[in-house]
N, C-alpha and C positions, 0 to 999 in steps of 0.2 A: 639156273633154271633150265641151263640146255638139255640135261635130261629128262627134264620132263616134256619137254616139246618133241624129245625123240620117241619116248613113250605114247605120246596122241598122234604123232603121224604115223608110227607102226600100226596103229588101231587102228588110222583112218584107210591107211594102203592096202593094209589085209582085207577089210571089207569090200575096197574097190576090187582086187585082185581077185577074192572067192567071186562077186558079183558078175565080171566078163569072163569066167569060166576058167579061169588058169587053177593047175591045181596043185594044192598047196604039200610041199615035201614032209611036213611032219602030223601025224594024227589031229593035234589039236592047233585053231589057227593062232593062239598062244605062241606057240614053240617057234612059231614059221617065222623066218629071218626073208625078208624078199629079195631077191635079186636086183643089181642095179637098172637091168632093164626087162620086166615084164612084158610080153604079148598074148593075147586071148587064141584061143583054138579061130583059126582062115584071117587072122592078125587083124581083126575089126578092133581092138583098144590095144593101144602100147602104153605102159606104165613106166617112166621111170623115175626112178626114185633119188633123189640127190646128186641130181646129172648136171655137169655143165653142158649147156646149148654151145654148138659150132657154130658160129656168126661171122659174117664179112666183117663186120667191124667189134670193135671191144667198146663189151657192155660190164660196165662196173657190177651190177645183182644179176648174176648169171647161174648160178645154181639153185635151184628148187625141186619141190617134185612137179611131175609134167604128167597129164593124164590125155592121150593124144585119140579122139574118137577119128576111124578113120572111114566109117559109115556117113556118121551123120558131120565130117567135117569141122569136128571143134576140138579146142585145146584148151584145157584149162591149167592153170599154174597153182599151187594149193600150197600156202605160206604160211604156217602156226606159228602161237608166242603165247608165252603166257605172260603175260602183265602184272601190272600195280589196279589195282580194282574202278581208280579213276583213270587210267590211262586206256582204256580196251577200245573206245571209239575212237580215239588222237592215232592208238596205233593201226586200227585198221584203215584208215587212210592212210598211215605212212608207208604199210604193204602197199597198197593203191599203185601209191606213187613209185614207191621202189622200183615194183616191178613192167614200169607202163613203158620202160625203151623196150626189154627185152619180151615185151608183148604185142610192138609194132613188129618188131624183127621178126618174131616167129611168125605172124601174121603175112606178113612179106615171101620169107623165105618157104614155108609149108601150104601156104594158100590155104588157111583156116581162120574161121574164129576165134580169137582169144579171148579167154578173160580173166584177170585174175582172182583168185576165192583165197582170202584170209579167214584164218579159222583162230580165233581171239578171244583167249579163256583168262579171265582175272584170276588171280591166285586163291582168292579163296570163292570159286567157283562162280563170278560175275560175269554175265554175256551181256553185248550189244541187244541193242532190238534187230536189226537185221541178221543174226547172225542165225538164227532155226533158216531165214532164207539163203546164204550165202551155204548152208551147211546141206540143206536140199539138192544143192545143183550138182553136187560129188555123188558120183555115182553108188548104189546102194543102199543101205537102210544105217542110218546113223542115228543112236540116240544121244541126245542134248547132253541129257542128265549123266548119259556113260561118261562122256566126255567132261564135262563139270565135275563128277565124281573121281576122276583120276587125276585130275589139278587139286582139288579139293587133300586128295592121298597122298599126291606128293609135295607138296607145301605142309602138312603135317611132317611128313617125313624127314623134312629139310630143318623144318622147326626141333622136331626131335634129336636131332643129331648135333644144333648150337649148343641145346639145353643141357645134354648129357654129358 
């Protein structure tokens, strides 16, 4: 299922990326492949996408995406998975926790707010109750259903290809 997790975080990065003004190299935002490190027009958002963090010490979950507000002071770490339909609360605590060394560190070393936002889609299209809230705080217009609808696509698709 790693492709499809790479599928809804391209969706999710592209809308952050249009949203703080960067603009995007191909006509449609479909096409647009992001750069590892994103910045907005006078560098108020830096995006980056599958980065490992430079840390004084070693942090075992150290790559993520990182969405770095340099206005308002906040960072947030944005962690997808798509799940087994009864696992999607279990696992967005396990992002939680995952990521909660290398969100004291960045809190330390950036002098920002951290927090981490797991975005936690059941395979055949099941969400949290907190998750319309955790999906809120990513900068943007995100719709649920998009997002449901393309786990939903690719679990079909994954089905289709055992079957045949």
């Amino acid at each position: 299922m790693y492709g499809l997790c790479y599928i809804i975080i391209i969706i999710i990065i592209i809308i952050i990326i249009k949203e703080t003004g960067v603009q995007l190299d191909k006509k449609h935002r479909y096409e647009h492949v992001p750069k590892s490190v994103e910045t907005s027009q006078g560098v108020k958002v830096t995006t980056l996408w599958h980065q490992q963090v430079q840390t004084n010490r070693t942090i075992p979950n150290n790559i993520t995406e990182i969405i770095r507000d340099n206005e308002k002071g906040t960072c947030m770490l944005i962690d997808v998975a798509i799940s087994g339909d009864r696992n999607v609360v279990k696992k967005e605590a396990e992002k939680i926790l995952k990521y909660k060394d290398l969100t004291l560190e960045i809190q330390h070393m950036w002098n920002v707010k951290t927090k981490v936002i797991p975005v936690i889609i059941g395979a055949t299209g099941t969400i949290s109750k907190s998750f319309t809230k955790c999906v809120s705080n990513i900068p943007g217009k995100h719709e649920v259903e998009e997002l449901q609808k393309t786990a939903i696509l690719g679990t079909a698709r994954i089905i289709r290809k055992v079957l045949m």
